[in-house]
N, C-alpha and C positions, 0 to 999 in steps of 0.2 A: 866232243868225243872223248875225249879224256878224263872229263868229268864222270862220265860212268866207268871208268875204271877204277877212277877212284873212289868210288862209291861203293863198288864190287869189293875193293882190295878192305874198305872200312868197315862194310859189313862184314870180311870175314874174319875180320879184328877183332873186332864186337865178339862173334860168336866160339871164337879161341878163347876171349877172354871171362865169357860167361864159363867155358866150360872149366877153366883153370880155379874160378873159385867156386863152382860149384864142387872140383876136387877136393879144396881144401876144406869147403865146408864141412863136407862127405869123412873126408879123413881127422877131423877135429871131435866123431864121435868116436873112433877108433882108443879103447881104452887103453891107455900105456904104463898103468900103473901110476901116476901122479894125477891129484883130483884134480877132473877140468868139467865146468858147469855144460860145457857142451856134451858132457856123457848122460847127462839124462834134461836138460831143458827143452828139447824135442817131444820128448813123451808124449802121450796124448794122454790124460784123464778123464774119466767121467766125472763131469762137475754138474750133478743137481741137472741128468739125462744131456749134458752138450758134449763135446765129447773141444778139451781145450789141450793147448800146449803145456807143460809145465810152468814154463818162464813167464805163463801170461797168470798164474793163480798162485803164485811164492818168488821170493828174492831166494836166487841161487849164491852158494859164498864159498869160498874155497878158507878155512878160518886156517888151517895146518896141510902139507904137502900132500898128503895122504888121507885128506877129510872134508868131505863135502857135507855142508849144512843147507837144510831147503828147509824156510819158513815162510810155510803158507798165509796168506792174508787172513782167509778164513778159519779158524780155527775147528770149524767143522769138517775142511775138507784134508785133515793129515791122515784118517784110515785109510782115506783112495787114494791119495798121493802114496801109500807107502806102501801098500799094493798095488798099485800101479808099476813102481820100482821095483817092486820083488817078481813081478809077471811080467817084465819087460827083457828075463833072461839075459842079462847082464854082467851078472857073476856079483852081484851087491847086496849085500844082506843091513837095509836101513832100520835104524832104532829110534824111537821118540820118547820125548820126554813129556808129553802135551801140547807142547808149545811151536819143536822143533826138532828135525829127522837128520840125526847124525846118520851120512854114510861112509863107513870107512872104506877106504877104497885099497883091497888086498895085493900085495906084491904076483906080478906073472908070474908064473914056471918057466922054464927055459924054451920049452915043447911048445906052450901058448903064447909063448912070443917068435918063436918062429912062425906056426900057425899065423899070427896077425901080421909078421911082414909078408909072407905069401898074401895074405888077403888085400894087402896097403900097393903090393904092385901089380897084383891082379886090376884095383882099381884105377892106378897109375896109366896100365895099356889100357883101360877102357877110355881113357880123358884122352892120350894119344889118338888111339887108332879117329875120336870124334873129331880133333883138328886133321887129322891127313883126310875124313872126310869132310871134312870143312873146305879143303884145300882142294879136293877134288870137285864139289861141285862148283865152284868157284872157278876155278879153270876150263867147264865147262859151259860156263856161261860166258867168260870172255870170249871162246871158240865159237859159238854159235852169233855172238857182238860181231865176231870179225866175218865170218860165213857170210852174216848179213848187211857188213861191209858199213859198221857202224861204227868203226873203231879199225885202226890201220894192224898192220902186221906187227909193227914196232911196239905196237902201244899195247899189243898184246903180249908179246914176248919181254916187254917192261913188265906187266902184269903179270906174266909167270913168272920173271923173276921175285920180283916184289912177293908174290903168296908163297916163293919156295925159303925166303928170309925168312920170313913172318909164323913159318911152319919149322921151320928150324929153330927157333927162339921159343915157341912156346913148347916144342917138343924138349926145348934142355929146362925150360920153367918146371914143366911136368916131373922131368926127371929130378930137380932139386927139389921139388916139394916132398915129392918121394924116398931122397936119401933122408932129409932133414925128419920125415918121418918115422924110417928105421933107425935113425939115430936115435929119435926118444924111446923107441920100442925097446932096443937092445940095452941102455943103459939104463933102464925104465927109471 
């Protein structure tokens, strides 16, 4: 019997936990004014009609604070990697040498770093609001466990406890990844 609660309370660990780096993931393109490979490795390219990631067709390098270098394998394929970068609306104006696409990556304005922490805790309550429904269905299923008298009263009320901990800690996760965020924005 308790075995399925703990099974409940794991799976909605798991899925706290998925959403917490999918956050971070989410917030590592969020540009802060210091070069980070994750602001354009995502890309998508047209490579020769496939349509690929950046990171999978050049070595991304961060060589100075403020300068990202992407050197593509192919040396065919640096016109569409660099529009690509330039038509991904980014705010990056990439340059080549032949070989290799310096982007320098331009200081925010005051106005566009507020703009992106608005946008950084907009996505912060969206990772929120997905663990309290995490935590909601979850408590809905140990209530229907117990309705069907598969699992005691106790063993449920442990189980809400247990998902009300579990939502409490990844909601201050959430909320740190988020300050730590605005921290790089504003001191960019």
């Amino acid at each position: 019997m308790a075995g399925q609660i703990e099974n409940l309370v794991s799976e909605a660990e798991s899925k706290m936990k998925r959403a917490l780096d999918a956050l971070r993931k989410d917030l590592a393109t969020v540009r802060t004014g210091r070069a980070n490979p994750a602001l354009v490795e995502h890309l998508l390219v047209d490579y020769y009609g496939t349509m690929m990631p950046l990171n999978q067709l050049a070595s991304i390098s961060v060589p100075e604070a403020r300068l990202l270098a992407v050197q593509p394998w192919d040396r065919q394929a640096i016109p569409v990697v660099e529009k690509t970068i330039l038509q991904a609306n980014l705010g990056l104006n990439p340059s080549n040498d032949g070989t290799l696409i310096r982007i320098p990556i331009p200081p925010l304005t005051d106005q566009r770093r507020q703009e992106l922490v608005k946008m950084v805790y907009k996505r912060v309550e969206e990772g929120r609001v997905s663990v309290r429904n995490t935590r909601r269905d979850s408590l809905d299923q140990a209530r229907n466990l117990k309705k069907n008298k598969e699992v005691s009263e106790d063993d449920e009320r442990r189980c809400t406890d247990r998902l009300q901990k579990l939502t409490d800690d990844y909601i201050q996760k959430f909320n740190e990844v988020g300050q730590v965020k605005e921290k790089e924005l504003i001191e960019g």
